[in-house]
C-alpha positions in Angstrom: 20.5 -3.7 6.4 17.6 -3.1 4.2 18.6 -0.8 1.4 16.4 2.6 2.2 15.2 4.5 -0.9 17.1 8.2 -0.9 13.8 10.7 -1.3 12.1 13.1 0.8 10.2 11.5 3.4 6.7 11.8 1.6 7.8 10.3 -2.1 9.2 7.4 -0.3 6.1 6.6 2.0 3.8 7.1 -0.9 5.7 4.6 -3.0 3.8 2.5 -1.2 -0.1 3.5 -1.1 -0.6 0.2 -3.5 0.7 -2.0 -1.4 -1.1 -0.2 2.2 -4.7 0.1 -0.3 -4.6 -3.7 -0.8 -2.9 -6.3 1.0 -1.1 -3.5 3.3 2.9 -4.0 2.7 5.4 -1.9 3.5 9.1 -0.7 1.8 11.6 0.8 2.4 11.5 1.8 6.2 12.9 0.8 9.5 13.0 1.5 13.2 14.0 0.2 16.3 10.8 -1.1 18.7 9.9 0.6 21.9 9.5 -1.2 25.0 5.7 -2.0 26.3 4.3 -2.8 29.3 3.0 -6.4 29.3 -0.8 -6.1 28.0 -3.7 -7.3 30.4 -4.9 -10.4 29.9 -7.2 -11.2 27.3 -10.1 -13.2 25.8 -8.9 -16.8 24.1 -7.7 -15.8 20.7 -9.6 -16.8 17.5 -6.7 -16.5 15.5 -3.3 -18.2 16.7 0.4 -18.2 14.8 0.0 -21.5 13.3 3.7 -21.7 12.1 6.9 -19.5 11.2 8.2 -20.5 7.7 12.0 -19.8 6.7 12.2 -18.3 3.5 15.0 -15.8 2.4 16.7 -12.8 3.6 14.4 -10.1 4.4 11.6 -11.1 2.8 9.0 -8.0 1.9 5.3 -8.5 0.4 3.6 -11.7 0.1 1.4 -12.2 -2.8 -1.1 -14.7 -3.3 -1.7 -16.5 -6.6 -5.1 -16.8 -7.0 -5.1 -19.7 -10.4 -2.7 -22.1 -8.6 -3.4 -21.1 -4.9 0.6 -20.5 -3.9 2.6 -17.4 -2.0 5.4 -16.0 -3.5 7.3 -14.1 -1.5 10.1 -11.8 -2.4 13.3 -11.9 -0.6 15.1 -8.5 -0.8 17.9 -9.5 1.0 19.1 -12.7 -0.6 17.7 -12.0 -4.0 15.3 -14.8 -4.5 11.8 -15.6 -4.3 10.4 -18.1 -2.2 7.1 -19.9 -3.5 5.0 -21.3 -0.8 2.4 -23.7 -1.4 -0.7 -23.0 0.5 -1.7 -27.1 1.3 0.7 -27.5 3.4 2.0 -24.3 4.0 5.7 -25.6 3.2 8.6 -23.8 0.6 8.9 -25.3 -2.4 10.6 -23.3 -4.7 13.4 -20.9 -3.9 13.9 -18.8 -7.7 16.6 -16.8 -8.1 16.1 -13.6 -9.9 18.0 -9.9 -9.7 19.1 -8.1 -6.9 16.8 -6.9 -4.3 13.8 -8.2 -5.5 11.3 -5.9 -3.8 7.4 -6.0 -5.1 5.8 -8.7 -7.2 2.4 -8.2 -9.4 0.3 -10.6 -10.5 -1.2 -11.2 -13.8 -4.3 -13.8 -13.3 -5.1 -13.5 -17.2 -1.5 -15.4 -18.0 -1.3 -16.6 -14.9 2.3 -14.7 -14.0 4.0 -12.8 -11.6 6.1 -10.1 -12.4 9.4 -9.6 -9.9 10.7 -5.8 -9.4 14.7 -6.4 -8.9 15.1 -2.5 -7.5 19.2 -3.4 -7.3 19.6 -4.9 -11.0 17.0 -2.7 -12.5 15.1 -5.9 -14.0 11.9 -7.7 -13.8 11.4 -11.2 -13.6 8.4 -13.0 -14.8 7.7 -15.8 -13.3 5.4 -18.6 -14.8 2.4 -19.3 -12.5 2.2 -22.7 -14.0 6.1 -23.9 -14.2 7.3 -21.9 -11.4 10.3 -21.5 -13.6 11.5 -17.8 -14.5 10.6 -17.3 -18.0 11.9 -13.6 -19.1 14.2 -11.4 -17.3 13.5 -7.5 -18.8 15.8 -4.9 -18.0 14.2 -1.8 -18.0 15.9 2.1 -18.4 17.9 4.0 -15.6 16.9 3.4 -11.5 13.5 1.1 -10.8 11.2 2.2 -8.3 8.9 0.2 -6.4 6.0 1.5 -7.9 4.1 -0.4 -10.7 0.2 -1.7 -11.4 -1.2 -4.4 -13.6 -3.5 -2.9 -16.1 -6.6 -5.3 -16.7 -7.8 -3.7 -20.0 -5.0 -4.7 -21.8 -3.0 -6.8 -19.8 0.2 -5.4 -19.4 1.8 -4.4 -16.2 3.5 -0.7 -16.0 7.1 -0.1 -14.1 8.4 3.3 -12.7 11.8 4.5 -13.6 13.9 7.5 -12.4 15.9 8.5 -15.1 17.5 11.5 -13.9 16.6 12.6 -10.6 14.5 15.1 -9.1 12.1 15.7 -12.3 13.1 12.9 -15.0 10.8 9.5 -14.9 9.8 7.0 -17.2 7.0 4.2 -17.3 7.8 1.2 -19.0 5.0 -1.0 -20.0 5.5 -4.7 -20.5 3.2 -6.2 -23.1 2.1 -9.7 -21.3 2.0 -11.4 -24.6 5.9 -10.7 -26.2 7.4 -9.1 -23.1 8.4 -6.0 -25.4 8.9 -3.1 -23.6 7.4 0.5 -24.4 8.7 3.4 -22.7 6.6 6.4 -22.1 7.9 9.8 -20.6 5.9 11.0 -17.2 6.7 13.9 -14.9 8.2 12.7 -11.2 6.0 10.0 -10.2 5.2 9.3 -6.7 2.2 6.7 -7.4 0.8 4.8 -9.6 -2.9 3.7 -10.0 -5.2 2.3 -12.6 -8.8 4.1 -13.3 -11.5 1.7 -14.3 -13.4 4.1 -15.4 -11.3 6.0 -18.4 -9.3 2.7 -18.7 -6.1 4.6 -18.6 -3.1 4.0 -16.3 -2.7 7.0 -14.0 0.9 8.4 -12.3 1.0 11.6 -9.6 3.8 13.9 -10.1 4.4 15.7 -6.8 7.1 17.8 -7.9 5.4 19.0 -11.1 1.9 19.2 -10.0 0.3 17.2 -12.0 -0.9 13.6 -13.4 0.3 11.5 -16.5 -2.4 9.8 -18.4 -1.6 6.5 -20.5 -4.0 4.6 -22.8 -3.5 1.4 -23.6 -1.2 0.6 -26.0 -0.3 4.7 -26.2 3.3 5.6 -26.7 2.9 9.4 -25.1 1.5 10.0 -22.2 -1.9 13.1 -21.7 -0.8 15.3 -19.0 -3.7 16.7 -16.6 -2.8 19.7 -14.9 -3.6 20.2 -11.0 -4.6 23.5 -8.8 -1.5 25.3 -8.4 1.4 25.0 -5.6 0.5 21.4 -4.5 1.9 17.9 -4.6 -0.6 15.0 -5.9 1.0 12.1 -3.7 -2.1 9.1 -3.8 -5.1 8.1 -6.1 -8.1 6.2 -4.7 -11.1 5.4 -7.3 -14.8 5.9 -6.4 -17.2 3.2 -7.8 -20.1 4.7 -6.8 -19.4 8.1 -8.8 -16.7 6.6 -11.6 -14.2 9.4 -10.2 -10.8 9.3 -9.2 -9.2 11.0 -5.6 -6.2 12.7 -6.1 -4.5 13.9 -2.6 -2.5 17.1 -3.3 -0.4 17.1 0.0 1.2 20.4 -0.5 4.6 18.9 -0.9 6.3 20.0 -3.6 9.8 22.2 -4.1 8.4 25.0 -2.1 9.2 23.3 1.2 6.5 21.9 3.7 3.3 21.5 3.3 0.7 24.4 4.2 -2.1 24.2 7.2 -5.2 22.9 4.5 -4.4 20.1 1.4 -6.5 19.5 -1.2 -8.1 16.4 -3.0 -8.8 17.2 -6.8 -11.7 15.1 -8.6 -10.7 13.6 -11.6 -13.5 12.6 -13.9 -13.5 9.8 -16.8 -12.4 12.1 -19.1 -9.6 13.4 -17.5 -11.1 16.8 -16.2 -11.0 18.3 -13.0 -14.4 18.5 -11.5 -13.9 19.7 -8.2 -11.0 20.9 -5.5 -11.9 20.0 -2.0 -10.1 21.5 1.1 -9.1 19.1 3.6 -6.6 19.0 6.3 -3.1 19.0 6.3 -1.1 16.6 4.7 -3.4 13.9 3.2 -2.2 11.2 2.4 -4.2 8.4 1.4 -7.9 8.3 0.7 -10.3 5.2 1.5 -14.0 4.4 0.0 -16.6 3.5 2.2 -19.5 1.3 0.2 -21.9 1.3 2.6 -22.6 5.2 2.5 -20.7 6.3 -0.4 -18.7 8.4 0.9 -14.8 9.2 0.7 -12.4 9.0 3.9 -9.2 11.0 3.5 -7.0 10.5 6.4 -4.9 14.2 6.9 -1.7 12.7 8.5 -0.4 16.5 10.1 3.0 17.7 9.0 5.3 17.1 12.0 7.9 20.1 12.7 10.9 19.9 14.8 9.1 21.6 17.6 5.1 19.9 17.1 3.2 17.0 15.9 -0.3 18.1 15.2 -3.4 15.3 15.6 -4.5 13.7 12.7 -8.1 14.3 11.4 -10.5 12.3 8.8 -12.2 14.5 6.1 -15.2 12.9 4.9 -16.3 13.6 1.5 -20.0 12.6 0.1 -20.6 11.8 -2.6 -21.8 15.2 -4.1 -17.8 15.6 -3.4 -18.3 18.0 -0.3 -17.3 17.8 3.4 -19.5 16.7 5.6 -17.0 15.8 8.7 -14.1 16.7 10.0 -13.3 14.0 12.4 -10.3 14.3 15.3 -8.1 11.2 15.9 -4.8 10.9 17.4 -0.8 11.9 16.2 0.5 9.6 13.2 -2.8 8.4 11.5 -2.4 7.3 7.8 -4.7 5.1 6.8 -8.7 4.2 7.2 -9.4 0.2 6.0 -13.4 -0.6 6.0 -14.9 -3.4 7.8 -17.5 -5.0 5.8 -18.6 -7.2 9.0 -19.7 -4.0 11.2 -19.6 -1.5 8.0 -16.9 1.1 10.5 -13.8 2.5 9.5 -10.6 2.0 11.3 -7.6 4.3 11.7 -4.2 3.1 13.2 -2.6 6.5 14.4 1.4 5.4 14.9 2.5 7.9 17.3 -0.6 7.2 19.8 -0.2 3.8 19.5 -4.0 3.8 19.5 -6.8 2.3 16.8 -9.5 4.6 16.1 -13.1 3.3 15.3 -15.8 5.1 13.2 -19.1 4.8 12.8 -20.2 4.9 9.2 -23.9 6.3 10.2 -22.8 9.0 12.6 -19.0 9.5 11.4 -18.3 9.6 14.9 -15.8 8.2 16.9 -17.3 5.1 18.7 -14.0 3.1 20.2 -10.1 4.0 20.9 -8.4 1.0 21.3 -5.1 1.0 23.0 -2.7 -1.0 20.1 0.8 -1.5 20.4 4.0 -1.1 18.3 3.5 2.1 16.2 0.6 0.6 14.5 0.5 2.4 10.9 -3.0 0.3 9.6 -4.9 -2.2 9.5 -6.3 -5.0 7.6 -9.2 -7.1 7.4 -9.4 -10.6 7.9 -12.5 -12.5 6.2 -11.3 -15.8 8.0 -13.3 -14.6 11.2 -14.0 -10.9 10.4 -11.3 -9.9 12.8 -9.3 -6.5 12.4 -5.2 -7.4 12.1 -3.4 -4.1 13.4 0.0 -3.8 11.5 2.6 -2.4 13.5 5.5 -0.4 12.2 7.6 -3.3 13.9 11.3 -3.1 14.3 14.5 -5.1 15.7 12.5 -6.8 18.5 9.2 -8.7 18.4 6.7 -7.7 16.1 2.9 -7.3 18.0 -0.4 -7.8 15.9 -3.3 -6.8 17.7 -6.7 -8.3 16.7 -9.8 -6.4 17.1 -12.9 -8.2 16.9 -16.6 -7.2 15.5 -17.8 -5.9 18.3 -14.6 -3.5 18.7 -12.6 -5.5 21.4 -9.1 -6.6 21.3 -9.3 -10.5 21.6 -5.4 -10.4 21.6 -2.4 -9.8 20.8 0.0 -11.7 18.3 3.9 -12.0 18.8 5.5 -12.7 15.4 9.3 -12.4 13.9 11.2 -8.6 13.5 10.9 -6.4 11.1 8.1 -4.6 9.0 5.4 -7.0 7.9 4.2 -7.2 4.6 0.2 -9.3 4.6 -1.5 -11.1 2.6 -4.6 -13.1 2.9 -5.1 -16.6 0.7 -8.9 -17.5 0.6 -8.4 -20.9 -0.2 -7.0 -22.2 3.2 -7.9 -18.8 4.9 -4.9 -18.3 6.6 -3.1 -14.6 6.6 0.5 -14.5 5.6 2.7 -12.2 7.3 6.4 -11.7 6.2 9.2 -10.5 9.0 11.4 -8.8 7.4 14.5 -9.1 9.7 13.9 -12.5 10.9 13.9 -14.2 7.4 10.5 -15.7 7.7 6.7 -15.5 7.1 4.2 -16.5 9.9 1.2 -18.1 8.7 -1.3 -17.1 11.0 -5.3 -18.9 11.3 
């Protein structure tokens, strides 16, 4: 089995807010499916599983190459990555690099990709041109899944735990010399890049605060955070230049309280305004066609409850002007830029929530298999993919349409899915990770 990363629940999950705020990939988690009822019938799909490719052992994230239109896909299990190319949707390469290769970030300005090896504590770059591995940089203590690509200089940032709980390190990986520069940070849980100050940003739950890192700095600026909170996830506004920080109320006093916060971060590293949400937010998502900010409050689940999860919306004068009710297990909102709505995948109601970006009301619950956890667009045919939490069994993708109807339901290979979408052929890649393959659906 998938090695599973030992840390409370919430520094583990939020390891991956990258992946779930782009391309929607998950690590590090596994579960058994439930049994469903067959589903009624349905419209003929627009969207069909074209083809199951075999690629390594438990393959996580695929990522698309955007200069020479390939996938690479990281195998965790077998420790290699498998390079698919896109015209004919065949395996081409299978690179060996360090053990468990996990998440892979791409650097369009070199054209590379940069493999995270959690086992070895490495990272292989990989040359976008030769698909040949041309550096393999061994960075300090334990690697985490948690690192960005920073366009304002180039380099791409990697997470270390040096000495666990309270002890991590950024190393940053000049794209040029492939020297490494390592920069002391409080406990990070996340890892983001803010356009607006140019500066790498990490959220330290257990210390209550954010690390700062200019480019090319050797020290890291800390920013300080209201007191008694955890910042988990970062989401930038565009409209306003400000950075999102969810404080979640994790921290080392135990669970977290009824309310969270979200601090507002401005360019120059201030703190411009703490808004009261609900409990346990988790990840935040911008909506561009009214400016405003959706913060999904997943609920703390006890041994004895499991509240509902609600949606704080935030304008952009950084107030709330909603509170909107969903179902158990919501985590994430993903905007449709087809029907400008919000969706929210609640897990534990196995239903999709749809939201009206006018009204910020409630407008559909659609019934969605398999623990769905989020969702993800698909410009292809402006169809909604819902990603399951998956398991041992069958994985089931439901697709929403425009007009907020399930046009069916998609029966891939085991195990979590990791997506990705390559805008060339338009075809969405979706790696299984127990079955040892990705399914190319179109």
């Amino acid at each position: 089995m998938r090695k599973i990363l030992t840390r409370p629940r919430i520094f583990a999950l939020l390891l991956t807010a990258a992946f779930l705020t782009t391309q929607l990939a998950v690590v590090g988690v596994s579960g058994a499916r439930s049994m469903h009822p067959a589903p009624p019938p349905l419209p003929s799909p627009r969207i069909v599983v074209l083809q199951n490719i075999s690629v390594g052992a438990q393959p996580t994230q695929p990522t698309y190459d955007r200069v020479n239109h390939q996938i690479y896909v990281a195998n965790y299990g077998s420790g290699t990555v498998s390079i698919i190319r896109s015209s004919t949707n065949k395996v081409i390469h299978n690179l060996t690099v360090g053990t468990h290769p996990d998440r892979i970030d791409f650097d369009a300005a070199t054209n590379s990709l940069y493999v995270l090896n959690l086992g070895s504590n490495s990272v292989s770059v990989i040359s976008g041109v030769t698909d040949k591995i041309v550096q393999t940089l061994h960075v300090p203590a334990t690697l985490t899944p948690a690192s960005i690509y920073d366009p304002a200089n180039g380099n791409v940032y990697v997470i270390s735990e040096v000495s666990p709980p309270s002890q991590f390190v950024v190393t940053e990986i000049n794209a040029t010399t492939y020297s490494l520069t390592t920069i002391a940070i409080g406990p990070a849980s996340s890892i983001a890049y803010d356009p607006a100050s140019q500066e790498v940003l990490t959220a330290n739950t257990l210390t209550n605060n954010l690390s700062a890192l200019s480019p090319n700095s050797t020290r890291a600026t800390t920013i300080p955070l209201p007191s008694g909170l955890g910042p988990v996830t970062m989401t930038y506004d565009p409209f306003n230049h400000e950075m999102y920080v969810s404080d979640s109320g994790f921290s080392t006093h135990g669970p977290p309280g009824p309310t969270g916060n979200v601090s507002v971060l401005s360019k120059n590293n201030s703190i411009v305004r703490t808004i009261v949400v609900g409990q346990l937010p988790i990840l935040s998502t911008y909506n561009p066609s009214n400016h405003e900010m959706y913060v999904v409050n997943e609920g703390f689940a006890s041994v004895s409850t499991t509240p509902n999860s609600t949606v704080s919306v935030l304008s952009a004068a950084n107030s709330v002007v909603k509170t909107i009710k969903l179902g158990k297990g919501g985590i994430l909102a993903t905007f449709d830029p087809k029907n400008d709505e919000m969706y929210v995948a609640c897990a534990l109601a196995n239903k999709t929530y749809v939201i009206n970006s006018t009204t910020n009301r409630v407008v559909a619950k659609l019934t969605t298999l398999d623990n769905p956890y989020g969702t993800m667009f698909d410009p292809a045919n402006s169809d909604l993919l819902v990603i399951p939490y998956g398991g041992v069994g069958t994985t089931l993708i439901t697709v929403i349409s425009p007009a907020d109807t399930i046009v069916t339901t998609l029966s891939l290979g085991s195990g979590l899915p990791g997506v990705a979408f390559d805008p060339t052929n338009r075809d969405v890649y979706v790696s299984n990770l127990a079955s040892g393959t990705v399914s190319v659906l179109r």
